[in-house]
N, C-alpha and C positions, 0 to 999 in steps of 0.2 A: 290272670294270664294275658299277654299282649297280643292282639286281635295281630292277623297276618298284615293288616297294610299298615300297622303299626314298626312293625317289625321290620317293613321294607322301607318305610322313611327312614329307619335308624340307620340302613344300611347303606340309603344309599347318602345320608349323610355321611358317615363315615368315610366312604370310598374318596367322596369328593376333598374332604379333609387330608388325608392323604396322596392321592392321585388326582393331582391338579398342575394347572399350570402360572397358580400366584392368585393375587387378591385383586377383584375390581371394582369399581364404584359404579353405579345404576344413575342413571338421570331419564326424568324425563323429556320429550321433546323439546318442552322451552329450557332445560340446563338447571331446573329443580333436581339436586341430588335427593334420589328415595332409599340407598342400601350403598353401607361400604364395607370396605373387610371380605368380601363376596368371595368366596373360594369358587374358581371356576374351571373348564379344560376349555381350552381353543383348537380345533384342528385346521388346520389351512389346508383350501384348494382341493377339497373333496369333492366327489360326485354330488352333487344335490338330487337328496331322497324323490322328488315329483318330475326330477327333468335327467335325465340321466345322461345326456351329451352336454350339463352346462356344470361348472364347477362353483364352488362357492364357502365360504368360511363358516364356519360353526361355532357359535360360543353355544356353553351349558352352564345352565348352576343349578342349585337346589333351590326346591321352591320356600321352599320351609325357611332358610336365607332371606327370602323374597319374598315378601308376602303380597308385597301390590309391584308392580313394573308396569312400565306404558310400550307396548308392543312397537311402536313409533321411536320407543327413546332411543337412547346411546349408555357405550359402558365402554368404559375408560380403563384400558389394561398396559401396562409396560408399557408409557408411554407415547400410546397409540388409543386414538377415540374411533371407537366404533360404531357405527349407526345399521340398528335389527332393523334389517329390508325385511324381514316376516319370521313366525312363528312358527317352527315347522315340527313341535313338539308342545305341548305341556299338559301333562298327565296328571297333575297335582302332586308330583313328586319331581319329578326334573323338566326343568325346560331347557327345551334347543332352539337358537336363533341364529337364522341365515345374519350374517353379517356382512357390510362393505365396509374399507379403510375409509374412514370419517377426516380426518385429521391425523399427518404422519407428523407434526411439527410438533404438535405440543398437545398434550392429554387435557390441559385446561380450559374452560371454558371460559373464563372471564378474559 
């Protein structure tokens, strides 16, 4: 029988596979891709959970997707490269990262 936080990663794999908002690629700081394909959600211009008068962007993925990521790096979605101003989640199941627009021109790094 599947222990319960067995059964929560599966879930919340799932969720993300389904209820997402597209695939993104992981870099670290210096522009080392570590994870593509990444099913992720983005919310824009939300309350930020520690400051509640400041707004701020959200990326999530599963960490199971992610095994290693550099809390410093960028993740490259639609387009648009994003660079995690901090970690305002990671439970060993999902991670949330405050996000700023990194680059609106072009999602590559080279």
């Amino acid at each position: 029988m599947k222990s319960f936080s067995e059964r929560l990663a599966r879930a919340d794999e799932r969720l993300l596979k389904v209820l997402n908002d597209g695939l993104a690629t992981l870099y670290d700081k210096h522009g080392t891709e570590l994870a593509s394909n990444v099913p992720i959600t983005l919310d824009l211009s939300v309350e930020h959970p520690s400051n509640f008068t400041g707004r701020t962007n959200i990326i999530t993925f599963n960490r199971r997707e992610v095994p290693r990521y550099d809390p410093n790096g960028l993740i490259s979605h639609a387009g648009v490269m994003w660079r995690i101003d901090s970690i305002l989640k990671d439970d060993g199941y999902l991670v949330e990262c405050a996000v700023v627009d990194h680059d609106r021109q072009t999602a590559s790094l080279g």
